[in-house]
Every structure is written in C-alpha cells, then in structure tokens.
Backbone as ProteinMPNN parsed JSONL, in Angstrom:
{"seq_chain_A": "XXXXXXXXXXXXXXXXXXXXXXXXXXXXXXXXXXXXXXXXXXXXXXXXXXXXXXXXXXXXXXXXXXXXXXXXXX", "coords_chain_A": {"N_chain_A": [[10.818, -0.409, 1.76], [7.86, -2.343, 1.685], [6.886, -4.826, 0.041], [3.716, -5.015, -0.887], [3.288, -1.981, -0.376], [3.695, -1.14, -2.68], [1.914, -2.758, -4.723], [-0.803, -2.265, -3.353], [-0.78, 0.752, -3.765], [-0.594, 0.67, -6.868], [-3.142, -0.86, -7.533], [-4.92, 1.094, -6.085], [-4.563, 3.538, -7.497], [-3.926, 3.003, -9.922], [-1.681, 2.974, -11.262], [1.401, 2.703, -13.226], [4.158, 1.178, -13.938], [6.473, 2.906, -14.236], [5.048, 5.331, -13.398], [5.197, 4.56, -10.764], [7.979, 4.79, -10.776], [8.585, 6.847, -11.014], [6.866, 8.446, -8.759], [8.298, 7.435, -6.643], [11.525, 7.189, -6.596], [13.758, 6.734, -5.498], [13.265, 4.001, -5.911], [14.561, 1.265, -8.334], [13.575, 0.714, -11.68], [13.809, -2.516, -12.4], [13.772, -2.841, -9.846], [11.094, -2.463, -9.284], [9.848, -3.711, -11.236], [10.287, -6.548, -10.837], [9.117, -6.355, -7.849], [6.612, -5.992, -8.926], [6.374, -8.653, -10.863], [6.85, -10.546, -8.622], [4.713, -10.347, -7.318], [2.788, -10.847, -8.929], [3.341, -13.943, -9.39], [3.162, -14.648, -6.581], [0.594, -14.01, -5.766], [-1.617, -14.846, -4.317], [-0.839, -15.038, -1.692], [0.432, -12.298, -1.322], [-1.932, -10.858, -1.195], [-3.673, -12.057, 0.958], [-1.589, -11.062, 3.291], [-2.27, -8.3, 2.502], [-4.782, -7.728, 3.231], [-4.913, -8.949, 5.328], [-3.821, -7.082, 6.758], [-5.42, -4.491, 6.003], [-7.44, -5.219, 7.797], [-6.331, -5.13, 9.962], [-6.138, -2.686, 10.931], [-8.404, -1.803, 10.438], [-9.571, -2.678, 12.897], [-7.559, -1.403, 15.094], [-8.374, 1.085, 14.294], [-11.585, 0.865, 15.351], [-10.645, 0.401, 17.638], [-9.643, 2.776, 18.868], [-9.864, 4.897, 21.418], [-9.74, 8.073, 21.276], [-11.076, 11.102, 19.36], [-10.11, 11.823, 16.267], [-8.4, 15.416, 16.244], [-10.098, 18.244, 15.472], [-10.078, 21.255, 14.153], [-11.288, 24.547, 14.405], [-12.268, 27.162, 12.773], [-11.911, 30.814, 14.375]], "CA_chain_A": [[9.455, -0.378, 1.26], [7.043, -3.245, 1.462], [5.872, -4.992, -1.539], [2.402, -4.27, -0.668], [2.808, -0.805, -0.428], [3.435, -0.927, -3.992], [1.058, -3.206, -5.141], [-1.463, -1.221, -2.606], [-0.318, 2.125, -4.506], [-0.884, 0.149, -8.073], [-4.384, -1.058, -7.619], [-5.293, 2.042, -5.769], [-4.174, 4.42, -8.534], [-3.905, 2.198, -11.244], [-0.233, 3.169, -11.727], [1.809, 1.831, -14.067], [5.879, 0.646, -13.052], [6.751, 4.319, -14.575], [4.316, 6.343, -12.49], [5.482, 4.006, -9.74], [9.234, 4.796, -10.181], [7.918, 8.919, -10.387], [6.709, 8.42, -7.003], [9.386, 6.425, -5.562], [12.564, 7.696, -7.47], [14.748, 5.663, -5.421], [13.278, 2.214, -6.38], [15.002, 1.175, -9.906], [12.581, 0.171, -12.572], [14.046, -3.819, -12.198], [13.075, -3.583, -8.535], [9.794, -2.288, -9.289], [9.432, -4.478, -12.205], [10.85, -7.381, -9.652], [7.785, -6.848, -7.129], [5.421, -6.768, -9.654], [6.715, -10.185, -11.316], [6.67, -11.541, -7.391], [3.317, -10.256, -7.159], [1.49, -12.232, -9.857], [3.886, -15.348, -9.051], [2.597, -14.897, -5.611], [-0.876, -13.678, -5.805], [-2.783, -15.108, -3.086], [0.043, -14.618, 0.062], [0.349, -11.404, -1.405], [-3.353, -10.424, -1.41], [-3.608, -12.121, 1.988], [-1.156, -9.835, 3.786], [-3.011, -6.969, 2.211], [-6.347, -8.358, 3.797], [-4.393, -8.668, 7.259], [-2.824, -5.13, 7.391], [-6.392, -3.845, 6.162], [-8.134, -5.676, 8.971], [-5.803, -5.041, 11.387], [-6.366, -0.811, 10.432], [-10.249, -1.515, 10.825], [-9.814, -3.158, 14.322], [-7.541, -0.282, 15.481], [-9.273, 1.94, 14.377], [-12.332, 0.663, 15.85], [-10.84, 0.325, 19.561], [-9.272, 3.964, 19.34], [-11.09, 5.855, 22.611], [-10.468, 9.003, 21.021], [-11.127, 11.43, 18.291], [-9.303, 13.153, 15.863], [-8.86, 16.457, 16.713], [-10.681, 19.141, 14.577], [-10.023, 22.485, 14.196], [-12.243, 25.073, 14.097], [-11.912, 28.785, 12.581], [-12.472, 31.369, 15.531]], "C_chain_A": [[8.976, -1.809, 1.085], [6.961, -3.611, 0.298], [4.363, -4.262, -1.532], [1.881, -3.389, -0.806], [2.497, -0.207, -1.819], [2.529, -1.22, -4.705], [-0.424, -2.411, -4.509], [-1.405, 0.334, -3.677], [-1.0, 1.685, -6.056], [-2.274, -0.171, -8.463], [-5.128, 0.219, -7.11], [-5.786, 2.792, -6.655], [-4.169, 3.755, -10.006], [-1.795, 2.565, -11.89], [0.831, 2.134, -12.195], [3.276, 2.024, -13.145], [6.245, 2.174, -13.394], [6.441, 4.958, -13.985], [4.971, 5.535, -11.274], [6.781, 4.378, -9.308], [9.126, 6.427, -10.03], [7.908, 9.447, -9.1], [7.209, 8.011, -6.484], [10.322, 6.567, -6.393], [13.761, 6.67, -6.834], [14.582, 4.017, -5.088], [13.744, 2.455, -7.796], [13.702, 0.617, -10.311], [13.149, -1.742, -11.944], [14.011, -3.878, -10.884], [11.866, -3.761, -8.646], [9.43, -3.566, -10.019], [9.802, -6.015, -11.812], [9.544, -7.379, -8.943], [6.509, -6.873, -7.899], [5.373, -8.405, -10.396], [6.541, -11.081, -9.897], [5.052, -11.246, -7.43], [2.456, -10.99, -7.469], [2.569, -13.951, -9.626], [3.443, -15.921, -7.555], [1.158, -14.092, -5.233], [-1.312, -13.574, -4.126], [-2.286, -14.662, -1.943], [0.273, -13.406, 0.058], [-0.88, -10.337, -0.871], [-3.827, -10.763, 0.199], [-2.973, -11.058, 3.16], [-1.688, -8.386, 3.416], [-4.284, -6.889, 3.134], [-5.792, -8.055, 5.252], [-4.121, -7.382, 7.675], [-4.272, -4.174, 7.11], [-7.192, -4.554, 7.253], [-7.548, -5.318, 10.008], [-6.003, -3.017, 11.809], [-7.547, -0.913, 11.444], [-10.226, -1.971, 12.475], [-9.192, -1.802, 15.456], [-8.086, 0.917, 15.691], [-10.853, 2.127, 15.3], [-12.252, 0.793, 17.692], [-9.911, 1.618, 19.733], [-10.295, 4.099, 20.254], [-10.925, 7.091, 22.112], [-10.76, 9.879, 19.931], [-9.936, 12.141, 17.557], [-9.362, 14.633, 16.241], [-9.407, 17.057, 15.281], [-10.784, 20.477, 15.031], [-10.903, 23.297, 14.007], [-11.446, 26.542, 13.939], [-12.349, 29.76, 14.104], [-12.93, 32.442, 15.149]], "O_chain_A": [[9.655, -2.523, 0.347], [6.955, -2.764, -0.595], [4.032, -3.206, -2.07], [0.706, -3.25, -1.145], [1.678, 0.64, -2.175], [2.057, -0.347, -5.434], [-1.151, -1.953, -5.391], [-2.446, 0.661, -4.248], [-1.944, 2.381, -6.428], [-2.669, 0.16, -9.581], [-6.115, 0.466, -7.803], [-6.994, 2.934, -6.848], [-4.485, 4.328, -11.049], [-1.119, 2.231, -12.863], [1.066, 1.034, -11.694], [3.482, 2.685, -12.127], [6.291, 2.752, -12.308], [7.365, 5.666, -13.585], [5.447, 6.437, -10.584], [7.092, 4.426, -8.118], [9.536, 7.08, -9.071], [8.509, 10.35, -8.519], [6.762, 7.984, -5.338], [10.019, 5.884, -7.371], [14.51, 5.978, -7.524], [15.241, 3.192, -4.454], [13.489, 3.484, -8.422], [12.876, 0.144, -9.531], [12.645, -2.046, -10.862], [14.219, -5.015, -10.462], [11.316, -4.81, -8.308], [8.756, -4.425, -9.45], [9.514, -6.788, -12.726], [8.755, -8.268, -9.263], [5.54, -7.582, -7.63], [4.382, -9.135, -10.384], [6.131, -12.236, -10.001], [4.287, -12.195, -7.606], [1.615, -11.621, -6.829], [2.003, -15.019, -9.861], [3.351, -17.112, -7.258], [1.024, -13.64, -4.096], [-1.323, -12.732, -3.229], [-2.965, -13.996, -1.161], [0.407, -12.92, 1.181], [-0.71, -9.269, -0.283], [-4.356, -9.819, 0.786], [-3.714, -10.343, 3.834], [-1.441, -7.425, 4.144], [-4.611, -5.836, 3.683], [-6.139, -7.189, 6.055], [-4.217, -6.825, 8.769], [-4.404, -3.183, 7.828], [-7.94, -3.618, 7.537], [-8.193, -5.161, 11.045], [-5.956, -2.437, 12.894], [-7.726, -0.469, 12.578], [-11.049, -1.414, 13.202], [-9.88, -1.282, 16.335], [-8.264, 1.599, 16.701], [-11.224, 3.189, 15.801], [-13.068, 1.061, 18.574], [-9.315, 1.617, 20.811], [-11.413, 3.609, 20.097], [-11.962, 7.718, 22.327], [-10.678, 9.08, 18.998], [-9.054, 12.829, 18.07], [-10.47, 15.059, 16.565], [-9.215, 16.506, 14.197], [-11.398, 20.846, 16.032], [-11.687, 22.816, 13.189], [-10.488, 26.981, 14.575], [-13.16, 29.238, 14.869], [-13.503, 33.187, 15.944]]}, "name": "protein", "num_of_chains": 1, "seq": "XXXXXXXXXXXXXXXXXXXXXXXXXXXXXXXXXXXXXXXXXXXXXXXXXXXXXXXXXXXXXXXXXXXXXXXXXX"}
C-alpha cells in the first residue's frame, strides 16, 4: 500500500488512524501512525505525487476512445 492511498483515504473521509486500521486490518497502528508522521514531515512531495497520480487519471481518462458500458433493464 502506497502512502498516498492512505493519506488520499484520510482527507477524503476524514478518517482517523483507527478508522484507517478498520479498513486496512493488516496495516498495524505504528505503520499507520508511521505514514501519517512521514506525511506532515513530508508535506509538499507528498501532496505533489497526489497532484501527479490525479492528473495523470484526468489525462487518461480524457484520451479513453471508449465508453463505459451501461446496462439497460429489458
């Protein structure tokens, strides 16, 4: 698991290291509580790679050719 995904998950949801280890049972609290301490020690390179992996979504997304499919009842 990424840092990101966590921190991503945390700001998302607002979830605290507890709700965090809920949803992810096999991170320990002192990992969790580990990427959040890297997090705010590394802020900005953190926040950066978040920025890149959401830009890089929006560009994909953008040069898909085709649609999702969608189902319809018959």
């Amino acid at each position: 698991m990424k840092i990101t995904e966590i921190i991503e998950a945390q700001m998302a949801y607002g979830w605290s290291p507890e709700e965090i280890h809920f949803r992810h049972p096999y991170l320990s609290m002192s990992q969790i509580h580990s990427f959040l301490a890297y997090y705010w020690d590394s802020k900005v390179e953190v926040n950066a790679d978040i920025e890149r992996s959401f830009e890089y979504a929006e560009r994909m997304r953008k040069q898909a050719t085709t649609q999702p499919c969608i189902l319809k009842e018959v």
